[in-house]
C-alpha positions in Angstrom: -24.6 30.7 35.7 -21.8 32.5 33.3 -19.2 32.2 36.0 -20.0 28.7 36.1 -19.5 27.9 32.3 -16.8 30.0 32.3 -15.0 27.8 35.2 -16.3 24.2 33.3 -14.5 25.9 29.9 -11.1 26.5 32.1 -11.1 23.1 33.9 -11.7 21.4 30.4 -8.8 23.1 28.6 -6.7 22.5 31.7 -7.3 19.3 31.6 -6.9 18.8 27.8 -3.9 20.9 28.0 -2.4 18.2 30.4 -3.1 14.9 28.0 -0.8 14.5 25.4 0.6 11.0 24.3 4.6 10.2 24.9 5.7 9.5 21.3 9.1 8.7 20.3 10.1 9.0 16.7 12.6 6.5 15.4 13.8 7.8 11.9 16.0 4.9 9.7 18.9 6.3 7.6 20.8 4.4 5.2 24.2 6.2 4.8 25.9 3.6 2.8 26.1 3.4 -1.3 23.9 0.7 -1.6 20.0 -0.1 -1.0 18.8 -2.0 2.3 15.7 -4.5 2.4 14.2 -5.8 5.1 14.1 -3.8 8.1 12.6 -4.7 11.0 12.6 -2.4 14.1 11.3 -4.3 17.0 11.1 -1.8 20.3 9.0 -3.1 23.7 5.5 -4.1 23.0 5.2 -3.3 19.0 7.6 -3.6 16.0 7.4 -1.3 12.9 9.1 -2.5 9.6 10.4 -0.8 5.9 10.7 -3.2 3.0 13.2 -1.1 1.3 15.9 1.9 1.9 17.5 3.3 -0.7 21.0 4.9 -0.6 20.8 8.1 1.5 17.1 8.0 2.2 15.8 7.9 5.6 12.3 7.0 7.1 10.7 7.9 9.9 8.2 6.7 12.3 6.3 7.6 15.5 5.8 5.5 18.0 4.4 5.1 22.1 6.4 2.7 24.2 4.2 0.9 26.4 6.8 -1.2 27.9 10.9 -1.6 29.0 12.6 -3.4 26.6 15.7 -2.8 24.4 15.3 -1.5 20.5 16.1 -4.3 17.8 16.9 -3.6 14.6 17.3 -6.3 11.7 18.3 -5.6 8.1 19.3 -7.3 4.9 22.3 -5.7 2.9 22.3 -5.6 -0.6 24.2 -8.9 -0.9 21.5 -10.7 0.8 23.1 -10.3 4.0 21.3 -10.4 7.0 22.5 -8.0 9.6 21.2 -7.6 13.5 21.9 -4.8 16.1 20.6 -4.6 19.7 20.2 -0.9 20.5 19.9 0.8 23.9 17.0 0.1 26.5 13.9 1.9 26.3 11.3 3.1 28.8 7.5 3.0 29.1 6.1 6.8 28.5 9.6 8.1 27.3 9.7 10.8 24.5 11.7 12.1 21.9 13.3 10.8 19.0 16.3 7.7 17.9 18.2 7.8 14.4 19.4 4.6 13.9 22.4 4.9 10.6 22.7 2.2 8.4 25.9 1.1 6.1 25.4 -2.3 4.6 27.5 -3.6 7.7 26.1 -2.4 10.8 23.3 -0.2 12.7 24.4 2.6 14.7 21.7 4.2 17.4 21.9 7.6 18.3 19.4 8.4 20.9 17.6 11.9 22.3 15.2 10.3 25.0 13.8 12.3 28.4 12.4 10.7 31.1 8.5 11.4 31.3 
């Protein structure tokens, strides 16, 4: 009977061991001098958004793609500027992490992604 509770208790924490959740965290930066507004990142299946980003301050957020698609990225500039940027093509169940730079111009993505 021990041997047998010992062997359900392995199983469950090999199981458990092998479920984790493919997350990919996509941190905003704003490098330029000047606040951002409005920023919408739009990635396949969801879209995540920041309503402001102050001069050198960076956000981050976690997300699970679902779905192929590419990353999308529109911002306002502090002249009321509105600004968009198509980023690279992402993959259902990849993981790892995007840092997309912002001046009041342009978005810049620099990606770190692996293949499930």
């Amino acid at each position: 009977m021990r041997i047998a509770r010992v062997c359900v208790a392995l199983l469950l924490v090999a199981f458990l061991a092998g479920c984790r959740a493919h997350m990919v965290t996509i941190k905003l930066v704003n490098t330029s001098a000047s606040p951002l507004s409005t920023i919408i990142v739009d990635y396949p299946s969801a879209t995540f958004g920041k309503d402001k980003l102050a001069p050198g301050e960076s956000f981050s957020s976690s997300v699970k793609l679902t779905d192929d698609g590419p990353l999308k990225v529109q911002f306002t500039d502090a002249n009321g500027g509105n600004h968009t940027y198509t980023g690279p093509m992402l993959h259902k169940s990849e993981e790892g992490s995007i840092d997309i730079r912002f001046n009041q111009n342009a978005a810049v993505a620099e990606t770190h992604i692996r293949g499930r």
